[in-house]
mmCIF file of the N, C-alpha and C atoms, coordinates in Angstrom:
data_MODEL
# 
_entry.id   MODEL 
# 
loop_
_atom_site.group_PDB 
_atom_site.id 
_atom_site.type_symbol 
_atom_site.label_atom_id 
_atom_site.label_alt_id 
_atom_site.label_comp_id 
_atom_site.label_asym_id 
_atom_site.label_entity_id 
_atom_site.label_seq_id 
_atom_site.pdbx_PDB_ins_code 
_atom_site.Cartn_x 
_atom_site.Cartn_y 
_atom_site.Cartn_z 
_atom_site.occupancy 
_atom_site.B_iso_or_equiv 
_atom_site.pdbx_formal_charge 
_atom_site.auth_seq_id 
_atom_site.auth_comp_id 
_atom_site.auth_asym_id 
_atom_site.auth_atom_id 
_atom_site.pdbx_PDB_model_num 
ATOM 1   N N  . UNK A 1 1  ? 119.278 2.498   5.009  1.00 0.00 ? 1  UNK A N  1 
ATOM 2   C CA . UNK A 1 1  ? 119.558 1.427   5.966  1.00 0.00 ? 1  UNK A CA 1 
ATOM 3   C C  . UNK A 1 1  ? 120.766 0.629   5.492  1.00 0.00 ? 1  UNK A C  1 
ATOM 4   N N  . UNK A 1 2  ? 120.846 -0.127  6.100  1.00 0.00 ? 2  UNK A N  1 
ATOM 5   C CA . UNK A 1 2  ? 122.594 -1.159  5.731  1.00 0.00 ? 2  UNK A CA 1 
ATOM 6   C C  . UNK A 1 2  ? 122.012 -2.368  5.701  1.00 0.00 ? 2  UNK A C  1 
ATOM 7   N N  . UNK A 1 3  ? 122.921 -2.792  5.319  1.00 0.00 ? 3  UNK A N  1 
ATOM 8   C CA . UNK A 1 3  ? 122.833 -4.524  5.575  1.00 0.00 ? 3  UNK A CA 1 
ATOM 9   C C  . UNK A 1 3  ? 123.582 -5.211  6.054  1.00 0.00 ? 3  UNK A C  1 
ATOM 10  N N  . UNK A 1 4  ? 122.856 -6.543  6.919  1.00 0.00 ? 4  UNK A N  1 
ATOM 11  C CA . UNK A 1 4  ? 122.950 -7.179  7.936  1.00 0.00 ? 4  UNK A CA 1 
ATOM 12  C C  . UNK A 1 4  ? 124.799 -7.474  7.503  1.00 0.00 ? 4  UNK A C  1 
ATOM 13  N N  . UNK A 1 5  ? 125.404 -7.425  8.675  1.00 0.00 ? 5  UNK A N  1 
ATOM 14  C CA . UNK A 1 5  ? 126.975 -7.977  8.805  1.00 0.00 ? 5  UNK A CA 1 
ATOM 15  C C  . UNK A 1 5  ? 127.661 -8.964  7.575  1.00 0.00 ? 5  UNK A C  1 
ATOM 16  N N  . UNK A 1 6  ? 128.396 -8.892  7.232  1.00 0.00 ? 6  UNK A N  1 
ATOM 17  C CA . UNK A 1 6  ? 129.111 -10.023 6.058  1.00 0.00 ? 6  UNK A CA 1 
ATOM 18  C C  . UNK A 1 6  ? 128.106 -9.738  4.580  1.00 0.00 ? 6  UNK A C  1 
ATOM 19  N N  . UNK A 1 7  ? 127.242 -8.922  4.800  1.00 0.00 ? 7  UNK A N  1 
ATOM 20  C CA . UNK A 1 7  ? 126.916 -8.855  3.119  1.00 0.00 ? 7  UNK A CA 1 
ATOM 21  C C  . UNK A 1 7  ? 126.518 -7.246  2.855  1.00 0.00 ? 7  UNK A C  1 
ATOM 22  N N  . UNK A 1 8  ? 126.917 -7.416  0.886  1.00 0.00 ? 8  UNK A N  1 
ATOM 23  C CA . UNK A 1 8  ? 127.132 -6.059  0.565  1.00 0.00 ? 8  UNK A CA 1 
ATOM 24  C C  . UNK A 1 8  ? 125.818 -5.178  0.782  1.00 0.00 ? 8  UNK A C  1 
ATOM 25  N N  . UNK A 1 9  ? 126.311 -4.251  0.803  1.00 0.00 ? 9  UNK A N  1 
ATOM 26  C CA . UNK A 1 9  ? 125.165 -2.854  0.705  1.00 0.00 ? 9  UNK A CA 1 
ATOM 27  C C  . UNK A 1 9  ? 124.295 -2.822  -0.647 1.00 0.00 ? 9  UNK A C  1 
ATOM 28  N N  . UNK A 1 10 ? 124.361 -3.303  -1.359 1.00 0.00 ? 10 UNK A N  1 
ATOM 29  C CA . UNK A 1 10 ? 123.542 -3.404  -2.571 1.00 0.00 ? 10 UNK A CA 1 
ATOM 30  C C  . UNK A 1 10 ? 123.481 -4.692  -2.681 1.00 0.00 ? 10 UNK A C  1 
ATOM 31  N N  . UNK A 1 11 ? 123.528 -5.383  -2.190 1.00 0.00 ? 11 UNK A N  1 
ATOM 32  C CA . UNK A 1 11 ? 122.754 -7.000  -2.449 1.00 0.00 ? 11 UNK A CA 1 
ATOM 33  C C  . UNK A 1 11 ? 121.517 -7.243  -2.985 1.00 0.00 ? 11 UNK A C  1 
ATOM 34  N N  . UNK A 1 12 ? 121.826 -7.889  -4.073 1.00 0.00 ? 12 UNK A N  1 
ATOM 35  C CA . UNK A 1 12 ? 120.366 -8.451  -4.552 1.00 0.00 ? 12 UNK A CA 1 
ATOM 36  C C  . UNK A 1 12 ? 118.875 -8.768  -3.356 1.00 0.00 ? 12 UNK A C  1 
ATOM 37  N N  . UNK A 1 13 ? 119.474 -9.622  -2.723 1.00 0.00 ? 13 UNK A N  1 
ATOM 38  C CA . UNK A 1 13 ? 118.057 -9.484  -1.036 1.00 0.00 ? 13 UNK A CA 1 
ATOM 39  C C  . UNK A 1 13 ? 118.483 -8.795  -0.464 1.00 0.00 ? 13 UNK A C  1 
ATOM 40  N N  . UNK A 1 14 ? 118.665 -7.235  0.095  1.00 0.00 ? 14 UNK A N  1 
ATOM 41  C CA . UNK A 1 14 ? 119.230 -7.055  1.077  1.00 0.00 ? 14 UNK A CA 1 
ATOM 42  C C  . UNK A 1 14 ? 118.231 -6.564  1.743  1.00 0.00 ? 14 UNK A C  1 
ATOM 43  N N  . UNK A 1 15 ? 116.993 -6.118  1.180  1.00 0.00 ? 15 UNK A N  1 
ATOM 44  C CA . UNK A 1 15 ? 115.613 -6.139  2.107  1.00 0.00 ? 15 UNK A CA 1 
ATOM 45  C C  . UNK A 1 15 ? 115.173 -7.172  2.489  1.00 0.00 ? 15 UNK A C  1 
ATOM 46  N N  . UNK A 1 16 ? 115.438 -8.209  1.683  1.00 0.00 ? 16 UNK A N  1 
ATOM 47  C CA . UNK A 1 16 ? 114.733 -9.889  3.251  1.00 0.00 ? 16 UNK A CA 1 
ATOM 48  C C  . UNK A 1 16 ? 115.877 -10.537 3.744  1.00 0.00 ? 16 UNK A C  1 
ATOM 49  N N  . UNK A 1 17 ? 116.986 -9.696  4.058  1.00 0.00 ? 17 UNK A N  1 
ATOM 50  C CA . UNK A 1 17 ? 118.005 -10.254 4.693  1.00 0.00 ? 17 UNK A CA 1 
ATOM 51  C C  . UNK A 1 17 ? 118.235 -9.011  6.345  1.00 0.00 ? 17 UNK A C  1 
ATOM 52  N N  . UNK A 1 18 ? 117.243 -7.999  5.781  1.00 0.00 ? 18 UNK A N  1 
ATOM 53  C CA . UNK A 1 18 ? 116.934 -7.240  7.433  1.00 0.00 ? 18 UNK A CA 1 
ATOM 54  C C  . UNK A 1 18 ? 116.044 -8.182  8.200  1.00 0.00 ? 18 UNK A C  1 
ATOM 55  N N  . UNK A 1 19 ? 115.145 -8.811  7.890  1.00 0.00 ? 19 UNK A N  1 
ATOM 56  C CA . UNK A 1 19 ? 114.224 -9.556  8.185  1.00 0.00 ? 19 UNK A CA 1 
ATOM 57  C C  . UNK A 1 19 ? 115.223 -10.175 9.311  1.00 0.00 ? 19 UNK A C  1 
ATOM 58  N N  . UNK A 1 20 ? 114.023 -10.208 10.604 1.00 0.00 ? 20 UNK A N  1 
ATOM 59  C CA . UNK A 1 20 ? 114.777 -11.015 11.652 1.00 0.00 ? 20 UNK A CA 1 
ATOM 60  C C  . UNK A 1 20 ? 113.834 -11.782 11.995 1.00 0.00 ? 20 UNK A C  1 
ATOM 61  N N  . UNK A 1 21 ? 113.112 -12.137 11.809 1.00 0.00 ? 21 UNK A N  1 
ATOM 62  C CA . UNK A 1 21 ? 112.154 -13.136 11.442 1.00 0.00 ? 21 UNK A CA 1 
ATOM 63  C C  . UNK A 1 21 ? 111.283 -13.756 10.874 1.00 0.00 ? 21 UNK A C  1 
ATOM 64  N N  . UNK A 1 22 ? 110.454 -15.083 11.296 1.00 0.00 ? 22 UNK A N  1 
ATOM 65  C CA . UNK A 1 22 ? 109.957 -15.648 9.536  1.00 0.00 ? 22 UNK A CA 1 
ATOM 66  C C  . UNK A 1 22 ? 108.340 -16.140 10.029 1.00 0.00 ? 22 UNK A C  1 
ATOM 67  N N  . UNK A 1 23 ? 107.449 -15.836 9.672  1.00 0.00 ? 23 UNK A N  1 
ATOM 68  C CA . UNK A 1 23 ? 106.186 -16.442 9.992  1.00 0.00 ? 23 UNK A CA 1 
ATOM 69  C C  . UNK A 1 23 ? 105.283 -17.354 9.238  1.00 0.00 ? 23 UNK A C  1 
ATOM 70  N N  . UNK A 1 24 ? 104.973 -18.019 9.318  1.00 0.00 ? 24 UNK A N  1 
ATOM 71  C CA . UNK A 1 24 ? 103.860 -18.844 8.367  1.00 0.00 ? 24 UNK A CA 1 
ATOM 72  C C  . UNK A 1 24 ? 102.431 -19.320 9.128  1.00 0.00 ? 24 UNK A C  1 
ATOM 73  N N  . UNK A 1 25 ? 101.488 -18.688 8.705  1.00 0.00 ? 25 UNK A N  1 
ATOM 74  C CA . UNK A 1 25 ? 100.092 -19.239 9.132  1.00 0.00 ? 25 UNK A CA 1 
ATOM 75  C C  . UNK A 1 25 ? 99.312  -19.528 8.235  1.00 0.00 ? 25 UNK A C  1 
ATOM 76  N N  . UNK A 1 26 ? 98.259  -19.850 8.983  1.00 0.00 ? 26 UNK A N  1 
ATOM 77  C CA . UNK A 1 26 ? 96.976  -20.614 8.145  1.00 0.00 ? 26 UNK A CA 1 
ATOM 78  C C  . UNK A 1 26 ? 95.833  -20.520 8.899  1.00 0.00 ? 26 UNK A C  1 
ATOM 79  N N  . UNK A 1 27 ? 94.576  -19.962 9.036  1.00 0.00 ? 27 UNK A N  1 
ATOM 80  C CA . UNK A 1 27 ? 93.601  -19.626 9.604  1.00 0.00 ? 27 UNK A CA 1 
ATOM 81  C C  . UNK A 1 27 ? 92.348  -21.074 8.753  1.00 0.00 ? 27 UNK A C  1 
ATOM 82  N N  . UNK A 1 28 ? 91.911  -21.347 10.064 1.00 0.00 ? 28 UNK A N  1 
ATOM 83  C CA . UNK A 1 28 ? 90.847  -22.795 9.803  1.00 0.00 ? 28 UNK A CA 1 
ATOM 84  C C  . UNK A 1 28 ? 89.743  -22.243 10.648 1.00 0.00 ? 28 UNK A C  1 
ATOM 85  N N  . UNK A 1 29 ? 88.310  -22.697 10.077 1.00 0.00 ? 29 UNK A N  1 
ATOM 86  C CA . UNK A 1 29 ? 87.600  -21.964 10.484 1.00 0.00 ? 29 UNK A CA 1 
ATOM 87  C C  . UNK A 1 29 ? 86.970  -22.860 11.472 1.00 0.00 ? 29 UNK A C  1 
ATOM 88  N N  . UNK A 1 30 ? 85.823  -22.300 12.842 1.00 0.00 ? 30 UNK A N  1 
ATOM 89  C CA . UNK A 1 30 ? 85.608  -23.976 13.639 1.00 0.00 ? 30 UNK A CA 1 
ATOM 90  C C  . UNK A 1 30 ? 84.916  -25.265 13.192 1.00 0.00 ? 30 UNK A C  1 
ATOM 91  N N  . UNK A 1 31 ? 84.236  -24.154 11.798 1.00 0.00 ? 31 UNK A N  1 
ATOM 92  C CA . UNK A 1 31 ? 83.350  -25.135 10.932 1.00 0.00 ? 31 UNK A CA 1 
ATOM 93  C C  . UNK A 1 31 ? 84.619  -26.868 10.307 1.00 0.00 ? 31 UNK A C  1 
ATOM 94  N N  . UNK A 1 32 ? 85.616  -26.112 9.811  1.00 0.00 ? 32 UNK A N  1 
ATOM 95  C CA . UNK A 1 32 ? 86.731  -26.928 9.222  1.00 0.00 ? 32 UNK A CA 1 
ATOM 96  C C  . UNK A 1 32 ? 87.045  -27.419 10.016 1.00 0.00 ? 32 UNK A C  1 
ATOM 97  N N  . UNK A 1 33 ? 87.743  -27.440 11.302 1.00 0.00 ? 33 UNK A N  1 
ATOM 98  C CA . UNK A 1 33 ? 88.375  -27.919 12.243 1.00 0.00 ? 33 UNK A CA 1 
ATOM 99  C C  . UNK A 1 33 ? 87.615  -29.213 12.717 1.00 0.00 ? 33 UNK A C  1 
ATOM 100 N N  . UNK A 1 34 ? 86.302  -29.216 12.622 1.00 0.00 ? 34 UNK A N  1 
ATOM 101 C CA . UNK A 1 34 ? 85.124  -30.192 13.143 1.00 0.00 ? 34 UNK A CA 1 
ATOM 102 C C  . UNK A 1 34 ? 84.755  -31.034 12.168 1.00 0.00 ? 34 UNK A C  1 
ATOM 103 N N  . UNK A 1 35 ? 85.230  -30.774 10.934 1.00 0.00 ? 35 UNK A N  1 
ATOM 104 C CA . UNK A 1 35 ? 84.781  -31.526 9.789  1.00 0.00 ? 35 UNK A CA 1 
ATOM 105 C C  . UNK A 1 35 ? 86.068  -32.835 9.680  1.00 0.00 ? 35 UNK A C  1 
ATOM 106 N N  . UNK A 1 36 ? 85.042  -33.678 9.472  1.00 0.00 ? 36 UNK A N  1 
ATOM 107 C CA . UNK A 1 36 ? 85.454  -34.946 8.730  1.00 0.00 ? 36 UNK A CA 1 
ATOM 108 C C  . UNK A 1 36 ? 86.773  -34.885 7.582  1.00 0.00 ? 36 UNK A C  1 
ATOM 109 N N  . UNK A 1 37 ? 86.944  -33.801 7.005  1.00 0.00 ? 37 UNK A N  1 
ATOM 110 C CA . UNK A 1 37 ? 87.957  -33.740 6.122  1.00 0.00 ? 37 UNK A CA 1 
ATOM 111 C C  . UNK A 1 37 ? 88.866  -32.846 6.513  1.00 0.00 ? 37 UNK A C  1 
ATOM 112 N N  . UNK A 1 38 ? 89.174  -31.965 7.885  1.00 0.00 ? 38 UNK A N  1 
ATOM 113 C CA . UNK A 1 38 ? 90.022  -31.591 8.779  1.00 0.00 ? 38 UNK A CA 1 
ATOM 114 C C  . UNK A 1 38 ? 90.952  -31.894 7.981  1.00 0.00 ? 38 UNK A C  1 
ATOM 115 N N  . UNK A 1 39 ? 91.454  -33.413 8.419  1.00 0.00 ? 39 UNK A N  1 
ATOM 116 C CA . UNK A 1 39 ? 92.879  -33.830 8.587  1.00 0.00 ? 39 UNK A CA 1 
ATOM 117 C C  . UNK A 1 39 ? 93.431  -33.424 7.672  1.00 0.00 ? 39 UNK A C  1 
ATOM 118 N N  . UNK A 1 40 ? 92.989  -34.157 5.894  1.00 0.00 ? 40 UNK A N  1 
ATOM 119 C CA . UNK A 1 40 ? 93.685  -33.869 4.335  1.00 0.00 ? 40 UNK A CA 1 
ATOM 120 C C  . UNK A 1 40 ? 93.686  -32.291 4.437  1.00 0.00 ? 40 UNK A C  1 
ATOM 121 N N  . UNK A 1 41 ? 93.026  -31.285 5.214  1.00 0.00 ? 41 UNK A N  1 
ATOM 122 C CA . UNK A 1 41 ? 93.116  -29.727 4.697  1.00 0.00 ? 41 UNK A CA 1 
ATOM 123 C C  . UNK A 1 41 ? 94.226  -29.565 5.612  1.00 0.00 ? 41 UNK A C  1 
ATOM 124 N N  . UNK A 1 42 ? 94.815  -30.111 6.886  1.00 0.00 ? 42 UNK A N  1 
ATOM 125 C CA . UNK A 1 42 ? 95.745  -29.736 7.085  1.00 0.00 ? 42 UNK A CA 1 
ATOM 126 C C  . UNK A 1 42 ? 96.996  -30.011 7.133  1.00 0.00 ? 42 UNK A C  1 
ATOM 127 N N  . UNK A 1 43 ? 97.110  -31.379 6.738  1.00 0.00 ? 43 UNK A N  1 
ATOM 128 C CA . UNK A 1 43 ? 98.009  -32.152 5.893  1.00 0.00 ? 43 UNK A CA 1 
ATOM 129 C C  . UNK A 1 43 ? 98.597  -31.394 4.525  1.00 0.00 ? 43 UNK A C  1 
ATOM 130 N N  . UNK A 1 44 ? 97.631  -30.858 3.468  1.00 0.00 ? 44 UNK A N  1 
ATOM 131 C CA . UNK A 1 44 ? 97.690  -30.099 2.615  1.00 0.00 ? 44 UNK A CA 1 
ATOM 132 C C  . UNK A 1 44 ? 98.402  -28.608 2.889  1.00 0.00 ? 44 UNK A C  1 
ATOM 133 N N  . UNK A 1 45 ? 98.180  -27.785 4.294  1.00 0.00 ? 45 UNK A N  1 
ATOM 134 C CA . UNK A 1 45 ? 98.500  -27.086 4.628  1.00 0.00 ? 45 UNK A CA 1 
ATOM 135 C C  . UNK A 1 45 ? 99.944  -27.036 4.871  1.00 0.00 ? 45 UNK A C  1 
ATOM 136 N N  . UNK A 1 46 ? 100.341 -28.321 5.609  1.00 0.00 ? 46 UNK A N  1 
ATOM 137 C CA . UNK A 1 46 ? 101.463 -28.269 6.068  1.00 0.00 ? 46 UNK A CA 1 
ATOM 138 C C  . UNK A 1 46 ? 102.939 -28.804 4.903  1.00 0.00 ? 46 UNK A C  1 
ATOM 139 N N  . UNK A 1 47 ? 101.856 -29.555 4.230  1.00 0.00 ? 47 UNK A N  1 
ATOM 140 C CA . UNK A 1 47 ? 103.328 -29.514 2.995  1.00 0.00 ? 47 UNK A CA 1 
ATOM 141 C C  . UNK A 1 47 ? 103.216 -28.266 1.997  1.00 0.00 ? 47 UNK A C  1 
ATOM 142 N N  . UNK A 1 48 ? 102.519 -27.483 2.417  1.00 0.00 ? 48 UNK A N  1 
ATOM 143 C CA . UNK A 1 48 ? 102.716 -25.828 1.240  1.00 0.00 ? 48 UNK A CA 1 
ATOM 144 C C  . UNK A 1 48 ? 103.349 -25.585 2.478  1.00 0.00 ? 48 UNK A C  1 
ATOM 145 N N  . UNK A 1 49 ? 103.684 -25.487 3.568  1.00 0.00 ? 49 UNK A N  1 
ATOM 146 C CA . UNK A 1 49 ? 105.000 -24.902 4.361  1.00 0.00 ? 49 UNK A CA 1 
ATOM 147 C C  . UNK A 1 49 ? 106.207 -26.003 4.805  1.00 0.00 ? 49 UNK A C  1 
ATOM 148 N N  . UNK A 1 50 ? 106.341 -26.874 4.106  1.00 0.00 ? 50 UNK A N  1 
ATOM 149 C CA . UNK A 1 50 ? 107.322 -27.861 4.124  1.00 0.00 ? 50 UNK A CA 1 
ATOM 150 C C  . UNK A 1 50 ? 108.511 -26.770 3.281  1.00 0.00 ? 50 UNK A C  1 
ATOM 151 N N  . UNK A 1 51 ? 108.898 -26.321 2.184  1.00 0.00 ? 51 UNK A N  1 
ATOM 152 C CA . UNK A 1 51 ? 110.066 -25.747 1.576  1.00 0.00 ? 51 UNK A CA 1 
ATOM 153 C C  . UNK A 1 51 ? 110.737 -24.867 2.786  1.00 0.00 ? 51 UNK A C  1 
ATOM 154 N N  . UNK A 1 52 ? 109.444 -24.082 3.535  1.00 0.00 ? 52 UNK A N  1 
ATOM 155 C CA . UNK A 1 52 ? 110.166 -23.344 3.732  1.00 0.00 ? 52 UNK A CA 1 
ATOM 156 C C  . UNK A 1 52 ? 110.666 -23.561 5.376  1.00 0.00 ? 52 UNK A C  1 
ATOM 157 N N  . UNK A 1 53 ? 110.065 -24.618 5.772  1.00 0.00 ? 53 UNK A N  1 
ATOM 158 C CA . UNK A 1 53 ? 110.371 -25.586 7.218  1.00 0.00 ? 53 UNK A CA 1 
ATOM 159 C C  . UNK A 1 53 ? 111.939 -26.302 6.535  1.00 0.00 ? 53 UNK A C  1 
ATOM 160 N N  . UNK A 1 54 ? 112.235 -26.946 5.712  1.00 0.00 ? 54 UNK A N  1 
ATOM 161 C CA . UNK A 1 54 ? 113.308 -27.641 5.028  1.00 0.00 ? 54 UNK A CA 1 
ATOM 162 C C  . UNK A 1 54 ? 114.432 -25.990 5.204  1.00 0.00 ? 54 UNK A C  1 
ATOM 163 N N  . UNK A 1 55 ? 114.308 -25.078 4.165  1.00 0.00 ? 55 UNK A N  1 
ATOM 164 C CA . UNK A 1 55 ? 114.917 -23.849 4.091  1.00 0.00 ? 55 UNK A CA 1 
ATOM 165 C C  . UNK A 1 55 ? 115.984 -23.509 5.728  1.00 0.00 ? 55 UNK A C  1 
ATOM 166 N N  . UNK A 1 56 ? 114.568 -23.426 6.373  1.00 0.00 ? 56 UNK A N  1 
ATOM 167 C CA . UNK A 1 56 ? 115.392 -22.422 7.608  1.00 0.00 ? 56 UNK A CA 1 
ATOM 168 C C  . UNK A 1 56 ? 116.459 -24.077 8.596  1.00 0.00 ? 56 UNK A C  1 
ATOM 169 N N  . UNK A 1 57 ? 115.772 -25.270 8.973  1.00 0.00 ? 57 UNK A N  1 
ATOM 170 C CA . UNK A 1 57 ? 116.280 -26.376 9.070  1.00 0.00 ? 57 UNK A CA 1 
ATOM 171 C C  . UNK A 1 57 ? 117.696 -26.445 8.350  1.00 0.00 ? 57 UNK A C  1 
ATOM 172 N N  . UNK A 1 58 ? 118.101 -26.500 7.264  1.00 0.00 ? 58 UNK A N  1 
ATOM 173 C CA . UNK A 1 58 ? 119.189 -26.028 6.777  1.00 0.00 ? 58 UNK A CA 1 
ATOM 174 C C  . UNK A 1 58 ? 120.137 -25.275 6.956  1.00 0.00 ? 58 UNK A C  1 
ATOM 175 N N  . UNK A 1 59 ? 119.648 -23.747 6.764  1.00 0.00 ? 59 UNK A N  1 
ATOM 176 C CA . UNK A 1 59 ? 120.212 -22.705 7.536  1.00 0.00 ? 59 UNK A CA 1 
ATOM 177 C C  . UNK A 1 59 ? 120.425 -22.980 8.321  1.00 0.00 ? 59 UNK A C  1 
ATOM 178 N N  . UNK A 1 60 ? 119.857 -23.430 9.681  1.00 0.00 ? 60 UNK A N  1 
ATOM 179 C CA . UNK A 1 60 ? 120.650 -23.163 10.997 1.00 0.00 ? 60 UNK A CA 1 
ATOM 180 C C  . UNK A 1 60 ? 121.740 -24.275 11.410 1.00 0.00 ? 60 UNK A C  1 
ATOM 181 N N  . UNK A 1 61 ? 121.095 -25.652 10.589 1.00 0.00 ? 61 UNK A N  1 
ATOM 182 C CA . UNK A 1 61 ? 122.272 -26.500 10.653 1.00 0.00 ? 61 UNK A CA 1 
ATOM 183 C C  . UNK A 1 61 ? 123.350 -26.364 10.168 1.00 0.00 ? 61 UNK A C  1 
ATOM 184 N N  . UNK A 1 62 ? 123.965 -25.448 8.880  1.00 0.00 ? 62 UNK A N  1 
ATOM 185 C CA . UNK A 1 62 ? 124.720 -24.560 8.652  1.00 0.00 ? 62 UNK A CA 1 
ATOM 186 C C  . UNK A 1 62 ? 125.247 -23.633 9.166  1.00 0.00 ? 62 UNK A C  1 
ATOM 187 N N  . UNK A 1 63 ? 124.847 -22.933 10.027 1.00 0.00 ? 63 UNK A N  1 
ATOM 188 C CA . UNK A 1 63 ? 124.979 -21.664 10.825 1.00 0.00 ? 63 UNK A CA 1 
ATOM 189 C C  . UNK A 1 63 ? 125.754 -22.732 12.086 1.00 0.00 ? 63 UNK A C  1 
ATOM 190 N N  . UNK A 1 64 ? 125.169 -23.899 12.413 1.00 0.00 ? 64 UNK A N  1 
ATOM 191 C CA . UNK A 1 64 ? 125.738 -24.810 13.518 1.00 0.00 ? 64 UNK A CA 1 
ATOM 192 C C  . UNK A 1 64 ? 127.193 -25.038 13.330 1.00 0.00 ? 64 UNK A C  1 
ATOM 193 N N  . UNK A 1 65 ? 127.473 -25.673 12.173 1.00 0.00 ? 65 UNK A N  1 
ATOM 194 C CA . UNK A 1 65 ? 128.397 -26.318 12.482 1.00 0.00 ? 65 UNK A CA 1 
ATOM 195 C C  . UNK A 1 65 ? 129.390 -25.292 11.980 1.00 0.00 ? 65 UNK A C  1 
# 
């Protein structure tokens, strides 16, 4: 395979730079969702995907201007 436009053929990432897209989940069960301590588990959840919410935010504001 090759790699994506403007970078070399042997690039250090050049397998997560085919990547054309990015996913992040988190599965809560209905038991959790209903519980009293909900909120802190998904509060908790969402700053273990804060780096990589910051990451792509970056990128594209880069890619913007």
């Amino acid at each position: 395979k090759t790699a994506p436009r403007g970078y070399a053929k042997d690039h250090v990432a050049v397998d997560l730079l085919r990547h054309k897209s990015l996913v992040v989940s988190h599965k809560f069960r209905d038991a959790e969702i209903s519980a009293d301590s909900f909120l802190p588990q998904a509060i908790k959840v969402f700053q273990a995907m804060q780096p990589l919410v910051q990451f792509l935010n970056k990128a594209i504001a880069e890619t913007i201007e």
